[in-house]
C-alpha positions as CSV (number, residue, x, y, z in Angstrom):
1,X,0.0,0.0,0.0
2,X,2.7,2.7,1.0
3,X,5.0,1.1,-2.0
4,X,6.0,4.6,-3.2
5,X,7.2,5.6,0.7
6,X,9.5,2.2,0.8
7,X,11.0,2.4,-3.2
8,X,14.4,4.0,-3.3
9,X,14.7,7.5,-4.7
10,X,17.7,9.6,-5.6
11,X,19.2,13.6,-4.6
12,X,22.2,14.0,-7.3
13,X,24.4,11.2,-7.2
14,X,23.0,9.9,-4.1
15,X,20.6,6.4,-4.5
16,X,18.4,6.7,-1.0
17,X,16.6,3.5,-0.2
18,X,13.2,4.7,0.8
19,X,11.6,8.6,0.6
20,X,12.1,9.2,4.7
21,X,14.4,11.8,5.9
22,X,16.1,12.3,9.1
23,X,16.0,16.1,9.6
24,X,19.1,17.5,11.1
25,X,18.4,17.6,15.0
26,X,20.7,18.8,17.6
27,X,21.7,16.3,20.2
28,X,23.9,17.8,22.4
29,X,26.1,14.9,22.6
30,X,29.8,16.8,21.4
31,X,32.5,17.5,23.8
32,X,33.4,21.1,24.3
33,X,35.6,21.1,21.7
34,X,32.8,20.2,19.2
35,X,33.8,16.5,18.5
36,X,32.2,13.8,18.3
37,X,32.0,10.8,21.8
38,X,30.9,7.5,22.0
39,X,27.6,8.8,23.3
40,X,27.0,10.5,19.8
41,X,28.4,7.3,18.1
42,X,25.9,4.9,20.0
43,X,22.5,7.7,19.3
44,X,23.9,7.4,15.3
45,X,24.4,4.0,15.6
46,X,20.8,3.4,16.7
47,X,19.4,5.9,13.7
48,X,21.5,4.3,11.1
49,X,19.8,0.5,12.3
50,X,16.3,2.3,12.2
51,X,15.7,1.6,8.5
52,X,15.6,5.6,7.7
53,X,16.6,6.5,4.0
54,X,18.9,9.6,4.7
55,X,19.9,10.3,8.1
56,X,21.0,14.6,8.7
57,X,23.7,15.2,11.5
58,X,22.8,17.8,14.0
59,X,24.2,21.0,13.1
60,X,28.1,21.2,12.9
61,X,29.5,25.0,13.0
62,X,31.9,26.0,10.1
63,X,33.8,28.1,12.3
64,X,34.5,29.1,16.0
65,X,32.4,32.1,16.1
66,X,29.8,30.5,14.2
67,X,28.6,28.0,17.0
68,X,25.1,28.0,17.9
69,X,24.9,25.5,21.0
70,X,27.1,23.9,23.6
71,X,28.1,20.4,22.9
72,X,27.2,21.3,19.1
73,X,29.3,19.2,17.0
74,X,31.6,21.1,14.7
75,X,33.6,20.9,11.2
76,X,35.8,24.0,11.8
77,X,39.0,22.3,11.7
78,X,40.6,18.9,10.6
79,X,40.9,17.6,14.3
80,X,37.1,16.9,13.5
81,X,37.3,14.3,10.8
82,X,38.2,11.4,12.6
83,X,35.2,11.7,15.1
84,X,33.2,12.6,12.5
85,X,34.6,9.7,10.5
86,X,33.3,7.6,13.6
87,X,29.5,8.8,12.4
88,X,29.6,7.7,9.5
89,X,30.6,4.4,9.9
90,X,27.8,4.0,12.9
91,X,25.3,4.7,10.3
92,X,27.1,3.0,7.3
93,X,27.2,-0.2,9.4
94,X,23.5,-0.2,9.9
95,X,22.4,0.2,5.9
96,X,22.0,3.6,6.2
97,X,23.2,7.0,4.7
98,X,24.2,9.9,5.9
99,X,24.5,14.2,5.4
100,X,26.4,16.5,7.1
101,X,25.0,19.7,8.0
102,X,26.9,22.7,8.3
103,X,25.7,25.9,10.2
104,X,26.9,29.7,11.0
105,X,24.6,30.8,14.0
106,X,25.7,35.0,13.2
107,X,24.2,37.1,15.8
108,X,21.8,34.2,16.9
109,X,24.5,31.9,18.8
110,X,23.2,31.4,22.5
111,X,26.1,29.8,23.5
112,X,28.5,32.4,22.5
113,X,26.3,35.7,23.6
114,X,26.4,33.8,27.3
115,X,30.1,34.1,26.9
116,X,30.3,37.6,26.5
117,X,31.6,37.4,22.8
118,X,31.1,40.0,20.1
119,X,28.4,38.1,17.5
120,X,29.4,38.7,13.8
121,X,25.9,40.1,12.6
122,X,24.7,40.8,8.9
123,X,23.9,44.8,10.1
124,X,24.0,46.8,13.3
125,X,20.2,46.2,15.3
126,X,20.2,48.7,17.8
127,X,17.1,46.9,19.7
128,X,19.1,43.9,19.9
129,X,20.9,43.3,23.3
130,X,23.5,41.1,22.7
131,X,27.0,42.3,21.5
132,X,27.5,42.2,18.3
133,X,29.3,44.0,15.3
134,X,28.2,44.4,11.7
135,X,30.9,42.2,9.7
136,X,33.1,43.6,6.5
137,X,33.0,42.2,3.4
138,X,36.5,40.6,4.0
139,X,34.7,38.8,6.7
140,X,31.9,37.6,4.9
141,X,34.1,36.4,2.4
142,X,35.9,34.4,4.8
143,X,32.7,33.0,5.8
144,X,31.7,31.8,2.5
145,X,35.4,30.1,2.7
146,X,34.5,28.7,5.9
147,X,31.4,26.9,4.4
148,X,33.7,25.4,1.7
149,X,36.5,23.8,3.8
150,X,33.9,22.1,6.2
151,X,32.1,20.7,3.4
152,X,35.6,19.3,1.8
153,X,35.8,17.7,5.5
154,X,32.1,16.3,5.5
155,X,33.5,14.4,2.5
156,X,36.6,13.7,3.4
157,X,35.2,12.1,6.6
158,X,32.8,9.7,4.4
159,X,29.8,11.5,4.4
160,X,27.1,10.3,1.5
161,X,26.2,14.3,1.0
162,X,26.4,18.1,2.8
163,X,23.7,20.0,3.8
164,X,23.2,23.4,4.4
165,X,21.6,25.0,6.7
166,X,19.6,27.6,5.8
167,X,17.1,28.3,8.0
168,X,15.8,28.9,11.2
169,X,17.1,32.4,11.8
170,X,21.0,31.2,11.5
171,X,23.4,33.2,9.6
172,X,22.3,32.4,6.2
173,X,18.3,33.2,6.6
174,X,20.0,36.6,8.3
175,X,21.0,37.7,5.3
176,X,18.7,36.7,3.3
177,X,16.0,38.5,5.5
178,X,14.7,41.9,5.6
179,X,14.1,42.0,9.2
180,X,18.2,41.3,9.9
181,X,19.8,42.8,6.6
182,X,19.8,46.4,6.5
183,X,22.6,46.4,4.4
184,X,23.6,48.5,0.9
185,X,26.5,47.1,-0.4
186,X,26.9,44.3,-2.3
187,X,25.3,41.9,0.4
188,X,22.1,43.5,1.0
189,X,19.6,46.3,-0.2
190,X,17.8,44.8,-3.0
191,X,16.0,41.1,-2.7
192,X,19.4,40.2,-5.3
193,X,21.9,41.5,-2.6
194,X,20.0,39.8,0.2
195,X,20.4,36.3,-1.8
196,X,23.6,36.9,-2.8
197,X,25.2,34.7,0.5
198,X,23.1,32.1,-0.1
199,X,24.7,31.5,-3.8
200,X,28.0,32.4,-3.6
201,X,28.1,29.8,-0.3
202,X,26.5,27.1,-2.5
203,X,29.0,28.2,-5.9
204,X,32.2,27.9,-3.5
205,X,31.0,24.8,-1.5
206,X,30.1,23.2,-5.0
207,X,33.5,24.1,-7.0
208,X,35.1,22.3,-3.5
209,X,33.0,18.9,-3.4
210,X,33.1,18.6,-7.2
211,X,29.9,18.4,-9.3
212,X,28.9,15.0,-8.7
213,X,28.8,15.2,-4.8
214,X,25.7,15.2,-3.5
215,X,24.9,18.9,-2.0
216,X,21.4,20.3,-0.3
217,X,20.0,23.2,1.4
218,X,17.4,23.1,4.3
219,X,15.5,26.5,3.7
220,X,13.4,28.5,5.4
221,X,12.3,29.7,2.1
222,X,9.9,31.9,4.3
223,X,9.5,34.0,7.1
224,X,6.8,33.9,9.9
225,X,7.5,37.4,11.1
226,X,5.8,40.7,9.2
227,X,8.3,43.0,7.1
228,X,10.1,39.3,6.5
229,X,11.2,37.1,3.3
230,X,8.3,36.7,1.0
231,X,7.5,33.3,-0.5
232,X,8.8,35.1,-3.6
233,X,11.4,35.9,-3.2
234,X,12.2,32.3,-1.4
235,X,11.1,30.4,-4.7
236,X,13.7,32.9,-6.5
237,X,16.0,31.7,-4.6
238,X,15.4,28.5,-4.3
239,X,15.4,28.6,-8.1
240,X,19.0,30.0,-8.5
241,X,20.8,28.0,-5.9
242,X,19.6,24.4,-7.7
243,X,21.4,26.9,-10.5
244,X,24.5,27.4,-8.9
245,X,24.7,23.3,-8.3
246,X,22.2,22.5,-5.1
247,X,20.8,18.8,-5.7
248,X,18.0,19.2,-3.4
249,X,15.9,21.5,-1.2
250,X,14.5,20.5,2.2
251,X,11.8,22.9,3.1
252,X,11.2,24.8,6.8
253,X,11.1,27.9,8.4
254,X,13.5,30.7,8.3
255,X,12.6,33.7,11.4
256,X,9.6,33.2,12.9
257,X,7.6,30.0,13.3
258,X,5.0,28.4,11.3
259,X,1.6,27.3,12.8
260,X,0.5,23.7,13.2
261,X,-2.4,21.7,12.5
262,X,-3.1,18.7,13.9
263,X,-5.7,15.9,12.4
264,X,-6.6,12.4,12.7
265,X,-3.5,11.2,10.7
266,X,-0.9,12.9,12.1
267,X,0.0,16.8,12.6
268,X,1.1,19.0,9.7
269,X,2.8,22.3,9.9
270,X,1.2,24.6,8.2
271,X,1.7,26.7,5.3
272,X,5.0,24.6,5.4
273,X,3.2,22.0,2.6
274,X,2.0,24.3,0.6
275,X,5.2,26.0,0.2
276,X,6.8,23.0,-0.6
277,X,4.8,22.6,-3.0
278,X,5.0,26.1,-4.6
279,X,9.0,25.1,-4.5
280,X,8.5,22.2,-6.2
281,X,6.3,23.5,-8.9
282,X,9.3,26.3,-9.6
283,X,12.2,24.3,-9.5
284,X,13.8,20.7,-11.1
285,X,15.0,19.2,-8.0
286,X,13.9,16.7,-5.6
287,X,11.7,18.9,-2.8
288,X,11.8,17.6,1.1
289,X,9.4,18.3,3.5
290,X,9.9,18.5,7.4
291,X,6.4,19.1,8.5
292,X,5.6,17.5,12.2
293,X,4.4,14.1,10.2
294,X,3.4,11.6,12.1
295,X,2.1,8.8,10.2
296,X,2.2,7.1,6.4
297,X,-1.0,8.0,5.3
298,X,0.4,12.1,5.7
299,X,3.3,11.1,4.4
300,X,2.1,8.9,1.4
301,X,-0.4,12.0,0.7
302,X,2.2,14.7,0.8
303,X,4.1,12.1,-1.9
304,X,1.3,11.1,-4.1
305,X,-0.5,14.7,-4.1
306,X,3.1,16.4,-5.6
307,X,3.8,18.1,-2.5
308,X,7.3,17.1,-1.8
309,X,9.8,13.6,-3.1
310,X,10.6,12.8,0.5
311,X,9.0,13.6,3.9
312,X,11.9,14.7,6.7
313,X,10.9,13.7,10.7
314,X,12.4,14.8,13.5
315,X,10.9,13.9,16.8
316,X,9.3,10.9,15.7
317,X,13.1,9.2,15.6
318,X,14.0,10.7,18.9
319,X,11.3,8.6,20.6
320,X,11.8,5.5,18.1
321,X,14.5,5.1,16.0
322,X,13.6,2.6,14.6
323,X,10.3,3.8,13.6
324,X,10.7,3.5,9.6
325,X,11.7,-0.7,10.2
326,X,8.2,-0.8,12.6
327,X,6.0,0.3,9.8
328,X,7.9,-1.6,6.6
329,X,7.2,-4.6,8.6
330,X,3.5,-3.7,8.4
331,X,2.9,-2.0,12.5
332,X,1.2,0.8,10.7
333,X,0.2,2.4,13.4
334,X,1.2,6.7,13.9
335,X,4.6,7.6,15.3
336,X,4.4,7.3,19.4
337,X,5.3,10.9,19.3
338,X,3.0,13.4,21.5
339,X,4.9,16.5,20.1
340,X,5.1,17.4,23.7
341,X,8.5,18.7,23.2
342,X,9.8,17.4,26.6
343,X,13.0,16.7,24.0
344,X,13.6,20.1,23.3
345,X,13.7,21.0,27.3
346,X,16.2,18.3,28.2
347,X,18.7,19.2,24.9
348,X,18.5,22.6,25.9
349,X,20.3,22.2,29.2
350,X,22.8,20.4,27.3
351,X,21.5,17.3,28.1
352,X,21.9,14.4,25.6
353,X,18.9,14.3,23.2
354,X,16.4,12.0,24.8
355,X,12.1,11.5,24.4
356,X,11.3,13.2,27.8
357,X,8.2,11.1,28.0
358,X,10.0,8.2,27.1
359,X,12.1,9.4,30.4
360,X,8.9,9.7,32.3
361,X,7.5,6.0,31.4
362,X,11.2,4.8,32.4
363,X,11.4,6.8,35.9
364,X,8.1,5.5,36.6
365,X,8.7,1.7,36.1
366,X,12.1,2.5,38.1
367,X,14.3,1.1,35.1
């Protein structure tokens, strides 16, 4: 019944056994230095057995100031490679594949602003508290470079693909925005300017992978916030960065937050389909969609109906891992997900990633 769900599928070179995606989730589980433990191998190593097509790392920071979290792995330097080596191999083992994403946080790192560190910002925001100093064009530049030498270690380190991230209010969907890019150079001013990042990071990251390495962009090819980017100017984007060489686009949020529905087979994010399917009509590349699904008849209908190639889960694989190998083998029944977000609580103190109701169930039994 779900035969379109379970065939393989493809992003560039890349041959993905079945249309479910991994979304990149932060799990807390690097040291301070931003590489990789045997805590992170063993949570990877459970993924990779779970029967899930493409499997995202959490976020890995392309440079020292560009850190979002604590315990955030990172890609920064060539000490990384053999930990992250260490991932892939977890996930390798267990059938799966496997994408590294790599981040920038800008002005929105957490873990840095606690620090008392100057955040490189796209412009000056006088409301905003937190230090932070509108970079050069030098140092943009050497940003762009930064994105390119942690993808060359992604691949060097065995990853199947490299993912960027851009969304979520990080550095790229900074500049890409209105509501953080008051710029007038080169980099900002006019909806070209604002994309502007966004390509020349997917030109320099493609000329280092090579053409045939397969290379994709989560995008929050909206925002959620008035004055932000328009759904036009997303899809215009979206359209010349699968130009400059992007295989694939994963679609989400950029500032702001979308709104959820939830119905009887499982809870959609909403306008999030719809846009992916506005991407999808403008652009010939495969279209992912990370969308709070929860079961196979959403994700067959997002398939079947054009909306997206391949549906991208989150929390659903933080309570079972091994969620996609459950329902091939016919337990059809909706991810055991509440979307309580207890998850989100206990990474955010740093915590390895864990289902906090799963926690509950376990301190309640005494196991």
């Amino acid at each position: 019944m779900y035969e379109i769900l379970f065939g393989p599928c493809r992003v560039g070179s890349l041959e993905i056994r079945n249309r479910f995606v991994r979304s990149a989730t932060w799990d807390a589980t690097a040291d301070e230095s931003g590489a990789v433990t045997d805590t992170s191998v063993a949570f990877y190593k459970r993924l990779g057995e779970g029967g899930i097509g493409l499997i995202v790392s959490g976020h890995a920071f392309v440079s020292a100031l560009g850190q979002a979290t604590p315990r955030q792995y990172g890609a920064h330097n060539d000490d990384m490679i053999p930990g992250l080596r260490r991932l892939v191999q977890a996930v390798h083992e267990g059938g799966g594949k496997i994408a590294l994403q790599i981040a920038h946080a800008g002005i929105n790192s957490g873990h840095l602003m606690s620090s008392g560190v100057t955040l490189p910002a796209v412009s000056r925001i006088p409301e905003m508290k937190r230090l932070h100093q509108e970079m050069t064009g030098e140092e943009i530049d050497g940003i762009v470079d930064d994105f390119a030498a942690a993808a060359v270690r992604g691949r060097e380190a065995g990853f199947d693909a490299i993912q960027l991230h851009g969304a979520h209010g990080y550095l790229m969907s900074q500049f890409i925005s209105p509501l953080y890019n008051h710029r007038t150079d080169r980099w900002g001013g006019s909806a070209e300017n604002r994309r502007r990042f966004y390509t020349e990071v997917v030109h320099r990251v493609r000329q280092a992978i090579g053409p045939d390495f397969p290379f994709f962009i989560k995008f929050g090819v909206m925002d959620d916030s008035e004055g932000g980017l328009t759904l036009e100017d997303g899809i215009e984007a979206a359209r010349q960065m699968v130009a400059a060489g992007i295989d694939a686009i994963e679609v989400s949020g950029g500032v702001g937050q979308g709104v959820y529905r939830t119905g009887e087979n499982g809870t959609v994010r909403t306008p999030f389909q719809e846009r992916a399917a506005a991407v999808k009509r403008a652009v010939e590349a495969p279209v992912i969609l990370v969308a709070g699904i929860r079961s196979l008849e959403t994700a067959q209908d997002i398939v079947m109906s054009g909306g997206a190639d391949m549906v991208s889960m989150c929390r659903p694989f933080i309570r079972e891992p091994h969620l996609v190998v459950r329902w091939q083998r016919g337990e059809t029944a909706p991810a055991t997900c509440i979307t309580c977000n207890k998850c989100m609580a206990i990474v955010q103190r740093a915590e390895p990633l864990d289902c906090g109701e799963e926690r509950r169930l376990r301190e309640e039994i005494g196991a």
